[in-house]
C-alpha distance (Angstrom), angle and dihedral (degrees) to the residues before:
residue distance angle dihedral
X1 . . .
X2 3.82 . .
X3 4.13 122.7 .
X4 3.77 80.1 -114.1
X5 3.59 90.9 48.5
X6 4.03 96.2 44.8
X7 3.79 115.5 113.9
X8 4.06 115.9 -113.5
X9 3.71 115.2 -176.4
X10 3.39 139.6 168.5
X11 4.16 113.8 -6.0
X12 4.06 85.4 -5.0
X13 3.87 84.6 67.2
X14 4.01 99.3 41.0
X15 3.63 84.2 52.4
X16 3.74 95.9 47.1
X17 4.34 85.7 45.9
X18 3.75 89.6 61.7
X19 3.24 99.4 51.3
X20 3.38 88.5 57.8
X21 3.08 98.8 48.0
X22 3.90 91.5 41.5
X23 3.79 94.6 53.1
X24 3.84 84.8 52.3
X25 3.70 98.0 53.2
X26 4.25 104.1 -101.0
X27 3.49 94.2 121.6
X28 4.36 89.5 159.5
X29 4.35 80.3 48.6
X30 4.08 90.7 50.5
X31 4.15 88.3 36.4
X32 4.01 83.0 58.5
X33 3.70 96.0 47.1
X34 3.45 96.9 45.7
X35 4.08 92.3 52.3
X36 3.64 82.0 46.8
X37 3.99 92.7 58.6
X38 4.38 93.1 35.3
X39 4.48 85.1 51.1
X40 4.32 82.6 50.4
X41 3.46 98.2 42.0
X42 3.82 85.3 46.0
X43 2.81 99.3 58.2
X44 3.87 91.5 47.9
X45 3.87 90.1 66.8
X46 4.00 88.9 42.5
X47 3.56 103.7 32.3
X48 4.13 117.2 -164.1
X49 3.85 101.1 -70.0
X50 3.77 107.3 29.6
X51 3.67 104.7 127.0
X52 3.88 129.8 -108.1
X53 3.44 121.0 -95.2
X54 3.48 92.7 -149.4
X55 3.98 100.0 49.0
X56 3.78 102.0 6.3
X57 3.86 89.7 -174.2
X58 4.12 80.0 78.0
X59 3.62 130.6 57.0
X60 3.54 119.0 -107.2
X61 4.04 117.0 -90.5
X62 4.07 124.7 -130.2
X63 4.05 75.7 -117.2
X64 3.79 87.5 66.2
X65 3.60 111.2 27.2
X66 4.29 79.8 66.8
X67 3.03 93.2 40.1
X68 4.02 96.1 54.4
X69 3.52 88.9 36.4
X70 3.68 92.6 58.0
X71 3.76 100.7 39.9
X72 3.86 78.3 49.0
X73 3.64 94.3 56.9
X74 4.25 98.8 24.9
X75 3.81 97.7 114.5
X76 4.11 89.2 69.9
X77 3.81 82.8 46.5
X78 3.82 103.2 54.0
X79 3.61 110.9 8.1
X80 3.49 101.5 156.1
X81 3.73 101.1 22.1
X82 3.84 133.5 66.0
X83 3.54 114.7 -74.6
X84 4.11 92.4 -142.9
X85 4.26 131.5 73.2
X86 3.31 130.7 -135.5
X87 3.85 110.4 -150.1
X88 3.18 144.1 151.9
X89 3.33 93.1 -6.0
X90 3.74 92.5 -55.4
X91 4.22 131.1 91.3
X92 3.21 109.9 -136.4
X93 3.93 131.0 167.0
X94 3.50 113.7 -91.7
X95 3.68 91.4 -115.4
X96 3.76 101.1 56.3
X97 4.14 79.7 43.8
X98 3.58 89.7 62.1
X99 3.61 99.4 38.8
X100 3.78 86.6 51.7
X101 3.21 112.0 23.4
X102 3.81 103.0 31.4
X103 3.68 105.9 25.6
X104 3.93 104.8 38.2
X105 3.75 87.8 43.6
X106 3.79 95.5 62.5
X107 3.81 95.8 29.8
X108 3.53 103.8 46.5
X109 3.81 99.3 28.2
X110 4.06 108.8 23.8
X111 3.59 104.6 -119.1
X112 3.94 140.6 25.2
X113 3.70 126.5 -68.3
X114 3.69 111.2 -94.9
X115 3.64 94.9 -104.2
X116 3.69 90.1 53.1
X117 3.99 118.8 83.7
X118 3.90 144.3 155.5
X119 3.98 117.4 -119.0
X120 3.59 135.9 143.9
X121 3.84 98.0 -97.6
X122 4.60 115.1 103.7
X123 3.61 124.1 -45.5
X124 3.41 92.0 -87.6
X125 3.82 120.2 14.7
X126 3.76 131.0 177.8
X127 3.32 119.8 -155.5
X128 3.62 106.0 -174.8
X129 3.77 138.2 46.5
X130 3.57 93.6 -124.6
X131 3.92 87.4 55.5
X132 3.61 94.1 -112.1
X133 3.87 115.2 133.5
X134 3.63 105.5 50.6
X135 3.71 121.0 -179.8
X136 3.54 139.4 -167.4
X137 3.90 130.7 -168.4
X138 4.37 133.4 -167.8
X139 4.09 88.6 -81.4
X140 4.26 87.5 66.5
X141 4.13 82.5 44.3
X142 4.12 89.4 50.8
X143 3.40 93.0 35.0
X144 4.06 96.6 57.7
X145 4.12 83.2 40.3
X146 3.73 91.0 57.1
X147 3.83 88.2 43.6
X148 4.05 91.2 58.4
X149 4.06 100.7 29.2
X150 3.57 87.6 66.5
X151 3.70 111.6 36.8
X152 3.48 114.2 119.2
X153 4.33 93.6 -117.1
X154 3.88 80.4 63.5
X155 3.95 110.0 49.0
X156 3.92 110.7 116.8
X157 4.35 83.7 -107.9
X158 4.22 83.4 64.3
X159 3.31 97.6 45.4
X160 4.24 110.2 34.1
X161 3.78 95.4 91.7
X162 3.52 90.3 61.1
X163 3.58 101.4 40.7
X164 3.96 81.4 47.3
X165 3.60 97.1 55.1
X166 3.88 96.8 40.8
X167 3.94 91.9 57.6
X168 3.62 87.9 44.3
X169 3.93 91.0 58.4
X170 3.56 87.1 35.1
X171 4.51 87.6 57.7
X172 3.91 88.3 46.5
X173 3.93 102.0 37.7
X174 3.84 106.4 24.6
X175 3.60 110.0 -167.1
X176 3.64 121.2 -105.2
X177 3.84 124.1 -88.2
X178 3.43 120.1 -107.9
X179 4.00 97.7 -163.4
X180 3.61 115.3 103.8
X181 3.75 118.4 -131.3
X182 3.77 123.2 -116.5
């Protein structure tokens, strides 16, 4: 089997779709992606049911399971920078700022806040003293990437089985063409 050929699934393919989109310039598109695959994998380490550390009478929330994962993981993610945003008048850790901030933005309204932009300055730059102005550049993109490509829940051990069974349905049931005859 070819690279080309080689079966990504799951986080392996979000990653793979923002560098795509990365290398092509959509750096909110490959932002999006790479949420997508950190939420997965987060919920890899903190499956559906795993109990909330802060009221573990509950289950734990999406909210939280990214949230620990990423305070779990943070030191790839910052290393020499400050682990904490100011904005909006508010400091916030910089996971609950991407959850919010980052990741609701582009999920649940299709494109950064206003105040929110890509350009080549740090990972995370502030602009204002009210925290207003935020920008992001590539190194915040390869820095979540690293983050996910080499959690545990994603090693090629983790995820085998699945890519096994997948191109096992795939020999049996092929998927249907999608050229037209003529």
């Amino acid at each position: 089997m070819t690279d080309a050929e080689e079966l990504l699934i799951r986080v392996h393919s979000r990653i793979e779709d923002a560098g795509l989109l990365a290398d092509k310039d959509r750096y909110e598109g490959a932002l999006l992606m790479l949420l997508v695959a950190v939420a997965a994998t987060s919920r890899k380490r903190y499956p559906r049911g795993t109990p909330s550390n802060d009221r573990p009478s509950r289950k734990m929330s999406d909210r939280e399971a990214f949230q620990t994962f990423l305070r779990d993981e943070i030191w790839q993610l910052v290393k020499e920078h400050e682990d904490f945003v100011v904005f909006r008048d508010k400091k916030l850790p910089i996971e609950e700022f991407l959850y919010e901030f980052l990741r609701n933005q582009l999920v649940h309204e299709g494109g950064l806040s206003v105040d929110l932009y890509p350009h080549d300055g740090a990972v995370l730059t502030i602009n204002k003293a009210d925290g207003s102005g935020i920008n992001f550049k590539p190194l915040l993109l390869t820095r979540l990437n690293d983050v996910v490509w080499r959690a545990p829940e994603n090693s090629y051990a983790e995820v085998k089985p699945e890519r096994d069974a997948i191109k096992q349905r795939r020999a049996t049931h092929p998927p249907p063409s999608t050229e037209t005859g003529g």
